[in-house]
C-alpha positions in Angstrom: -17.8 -26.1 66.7 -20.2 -23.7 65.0 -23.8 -24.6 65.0 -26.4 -23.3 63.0 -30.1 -23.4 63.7 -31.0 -24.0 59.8 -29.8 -23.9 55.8 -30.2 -20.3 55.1 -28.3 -18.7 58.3 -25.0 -21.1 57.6 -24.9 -20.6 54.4 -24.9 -16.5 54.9 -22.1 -16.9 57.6 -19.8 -19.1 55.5 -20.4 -17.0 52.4 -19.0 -14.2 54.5 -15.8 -15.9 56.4 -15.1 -17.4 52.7 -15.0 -14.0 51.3 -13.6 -12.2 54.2 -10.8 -15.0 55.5 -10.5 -17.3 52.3 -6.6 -17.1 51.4 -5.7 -16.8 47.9 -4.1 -20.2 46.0 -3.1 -21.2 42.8 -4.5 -24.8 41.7 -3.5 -26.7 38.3 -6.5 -28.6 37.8 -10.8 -28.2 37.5 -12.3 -31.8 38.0 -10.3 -33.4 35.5 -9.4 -30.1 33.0 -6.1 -28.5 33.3 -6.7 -24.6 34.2 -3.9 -22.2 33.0 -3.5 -18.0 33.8 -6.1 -16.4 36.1 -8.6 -19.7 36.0 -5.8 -21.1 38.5 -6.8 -18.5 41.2 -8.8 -19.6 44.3 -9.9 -18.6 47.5 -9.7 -21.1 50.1 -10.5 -21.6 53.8 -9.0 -25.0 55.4 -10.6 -27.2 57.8 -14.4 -26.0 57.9 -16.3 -27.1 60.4 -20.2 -26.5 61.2 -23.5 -28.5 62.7 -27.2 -27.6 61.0 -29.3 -28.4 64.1 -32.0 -28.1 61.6 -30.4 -29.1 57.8 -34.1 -29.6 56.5 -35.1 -26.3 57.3 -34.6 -23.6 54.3 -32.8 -25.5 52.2 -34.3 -24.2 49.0 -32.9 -20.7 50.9 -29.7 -22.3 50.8 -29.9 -22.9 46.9 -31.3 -19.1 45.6 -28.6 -17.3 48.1 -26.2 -19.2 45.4 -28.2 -19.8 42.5 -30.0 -17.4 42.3 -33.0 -17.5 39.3 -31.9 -20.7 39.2 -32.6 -22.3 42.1 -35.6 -24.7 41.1 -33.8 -26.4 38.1 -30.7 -26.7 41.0 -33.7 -28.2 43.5 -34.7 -30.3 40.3 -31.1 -31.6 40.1 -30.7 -32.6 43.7 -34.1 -34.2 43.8 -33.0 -36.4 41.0 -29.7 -37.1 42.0 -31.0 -38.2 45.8 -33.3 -40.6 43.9 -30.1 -41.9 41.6 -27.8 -42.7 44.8 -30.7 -44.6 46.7 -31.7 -46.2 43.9 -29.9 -49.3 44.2 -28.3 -49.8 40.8 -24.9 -48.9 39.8 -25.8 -46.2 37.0 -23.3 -44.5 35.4 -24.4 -41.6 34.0 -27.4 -41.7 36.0 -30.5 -39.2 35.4 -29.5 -36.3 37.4 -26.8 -34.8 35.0 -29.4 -34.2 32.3 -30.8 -31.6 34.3 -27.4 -29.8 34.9 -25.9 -30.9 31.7 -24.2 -27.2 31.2 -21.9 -28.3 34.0 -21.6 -31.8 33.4 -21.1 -32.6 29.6 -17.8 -31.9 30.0 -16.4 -34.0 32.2 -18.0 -36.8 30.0 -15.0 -39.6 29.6 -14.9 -42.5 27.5 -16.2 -41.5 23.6 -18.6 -39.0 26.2 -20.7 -41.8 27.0 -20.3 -41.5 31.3 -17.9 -40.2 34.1 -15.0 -41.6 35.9 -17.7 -42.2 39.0 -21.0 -41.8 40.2 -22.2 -41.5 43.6 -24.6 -44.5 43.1 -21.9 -46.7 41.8 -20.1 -46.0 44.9 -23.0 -46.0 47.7 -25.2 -48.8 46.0 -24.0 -51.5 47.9 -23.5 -49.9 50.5 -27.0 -48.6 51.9 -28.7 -51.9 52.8 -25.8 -52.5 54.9 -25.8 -49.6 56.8 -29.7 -50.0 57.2 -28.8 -53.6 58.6 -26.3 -52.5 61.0 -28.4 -50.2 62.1 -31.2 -52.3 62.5 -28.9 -54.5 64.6 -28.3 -51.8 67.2 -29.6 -48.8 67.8 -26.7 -47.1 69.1 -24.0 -48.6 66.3 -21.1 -46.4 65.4 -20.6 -48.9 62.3 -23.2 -47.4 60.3 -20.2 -45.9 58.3 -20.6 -45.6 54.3 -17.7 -44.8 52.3 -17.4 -43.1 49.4 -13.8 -42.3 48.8 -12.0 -45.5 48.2 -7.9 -45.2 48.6 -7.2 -48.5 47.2 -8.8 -47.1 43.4 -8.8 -42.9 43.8 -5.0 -42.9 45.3 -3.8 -44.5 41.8 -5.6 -41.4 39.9 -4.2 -38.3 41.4 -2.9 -35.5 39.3 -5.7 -34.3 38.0 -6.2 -36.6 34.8 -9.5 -38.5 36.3 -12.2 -37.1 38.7 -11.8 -38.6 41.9 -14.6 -38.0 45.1 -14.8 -35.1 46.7 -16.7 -36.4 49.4 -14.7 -38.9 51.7 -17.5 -40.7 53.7 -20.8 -40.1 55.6 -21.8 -41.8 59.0 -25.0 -42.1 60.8 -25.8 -42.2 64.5 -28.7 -42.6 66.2 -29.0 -40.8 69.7 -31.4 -39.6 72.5 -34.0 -40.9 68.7 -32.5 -38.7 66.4 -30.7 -40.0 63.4 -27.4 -37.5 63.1 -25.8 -37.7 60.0 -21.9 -36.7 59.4 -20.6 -35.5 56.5 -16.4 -35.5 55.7 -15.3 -34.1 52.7 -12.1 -33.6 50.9 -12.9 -31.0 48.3 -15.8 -28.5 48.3 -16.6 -26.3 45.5 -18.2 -23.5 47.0 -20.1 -21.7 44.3 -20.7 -25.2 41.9 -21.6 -27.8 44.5 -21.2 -26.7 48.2 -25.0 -26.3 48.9 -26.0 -28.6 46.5 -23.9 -31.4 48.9 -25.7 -29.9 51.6 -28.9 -30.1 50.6 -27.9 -34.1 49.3 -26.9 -35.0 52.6 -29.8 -33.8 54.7 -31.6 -35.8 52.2 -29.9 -38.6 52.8 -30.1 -38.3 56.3 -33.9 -38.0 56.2 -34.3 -40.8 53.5 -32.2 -43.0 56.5 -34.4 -41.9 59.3 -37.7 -43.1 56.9 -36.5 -46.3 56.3 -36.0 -46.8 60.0 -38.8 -46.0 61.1 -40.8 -49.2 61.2 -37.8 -50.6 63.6 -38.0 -47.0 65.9 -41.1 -45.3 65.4 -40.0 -42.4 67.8 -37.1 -41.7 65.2 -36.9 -38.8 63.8 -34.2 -36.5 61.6 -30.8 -35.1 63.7 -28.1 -33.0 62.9 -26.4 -32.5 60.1 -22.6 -32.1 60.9 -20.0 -31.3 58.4 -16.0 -31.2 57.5 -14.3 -30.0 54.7 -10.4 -30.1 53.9 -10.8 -27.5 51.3 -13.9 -25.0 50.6 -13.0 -23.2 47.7 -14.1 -21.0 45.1 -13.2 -20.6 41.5 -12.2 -17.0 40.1 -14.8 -17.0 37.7 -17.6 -17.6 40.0 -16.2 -15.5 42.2 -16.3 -12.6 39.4 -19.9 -12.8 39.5 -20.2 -12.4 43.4 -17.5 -10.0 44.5 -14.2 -7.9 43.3 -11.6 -10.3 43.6 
């Protein structure tokens, strides 16, 4: 497996190997819009695979290399949307799509009133757990949170409901570090990619904090992560390269 010392280096590399290796394929659905003619074009790589030894380090790097001018109201976002998924309560909206409402209006369901998930309606009960098991023993390798759930996203595929993109995330502490790894199913490479990233780092860090009463030698690990599918759209990738 690839490692990367921070934010900034991987995200250069896998911006290249997307461009360079990514395969071309036809997809029928955006979230939960139908695409039609050129929209349905992406370029795909399968099974990515990477550690951050470092994934604190350069992250706001990580969000101008795609973001560009934009980069603070993207930091803005992620700030906000760490703060809704540890936050406890099931929100649905939440805060954090206010910020980024360009790309979030419109996948507004129900009279556009919320989404067909949130993050924190999916991790809320899930983080005092974790910090219990945790707490428990040092060494667990039950400190598992997940996030895709088969018995409720497996009756909405085809495209007609947003389901997670993210799978699960687990957290082991070794040699004091807290590692944290990532699975996902689906990556959007241009619209989300870092931004997960940078969310699961967070996460990660926010993990190691509320530990540290219980191991005050803890500190931040890793950050390893897998992808099914990273993939970007044709019209993002208009803006970046000749496709």
């Amino acid at each position: 497996m690839r490692i990367f010392k921070d934010n900034y280096e991987m995200i250069k590399e896998i911006d290249r190997e997307l461009l360079v290796q990514g395969i071309t394929v036809p997809i029928k659905h955006y979230q939960n819009k139908k695409l039609s003619g050129d929209d349905k074009n992406t370029k795909e790589l399968i099974g990515v695979s990477f550690c951050i030894s470092k994934p604190l380090q350069k992250r706001y790097e990580m969000l101008e290399f795609i973001f560009k001018e934009d980069a603070k109201k993207i930091e803005k976002y992620c700030i906000q949307e760490h703060e809704d998924r540890i936050s406890r309560v099931p929100s649905n909206p939440g805060n954090s799509y206010k910020i980024r409402q360009d790309m979030w209006q419109k996948f507004m369901v129900d009279n556009e009133s919320k989404f067909d998930y949130t993050y924190s309606e999916r991790m809320f009960w899930q983080l005092d757990n974790i910090l219990k098991t945790i707490r428990e023993d040092k060494h667990t390798r039950q400190a598992h949170m997940q996030i895709f759930n088969a018995e409720v996203d497996l009756k909405k595929t085809g495209g007609d409901t947003r389901i997670p993109c993210s799978v699960d995330y687990s957290f082991l502490i070794r040699n004091n570090r807290l590692h944290t790894i990532y699975h996902m199913r689906s990556n959007d490479y241009y619209g989300h990619f870092p931004i997960d990233i940078w969310l699961a780092a967070e996460l990660g860090k926010w993990m190691t904090d509320e530990l540290k009463e219980d191991y005050p030698e803890l500190k931040s690990g890793m950050l390893t992560y897998f992808a099914n599918s990273l993939h970007a759209y044709q019209w993002d990738l208009k803006q970046h390269v000749v496709f």
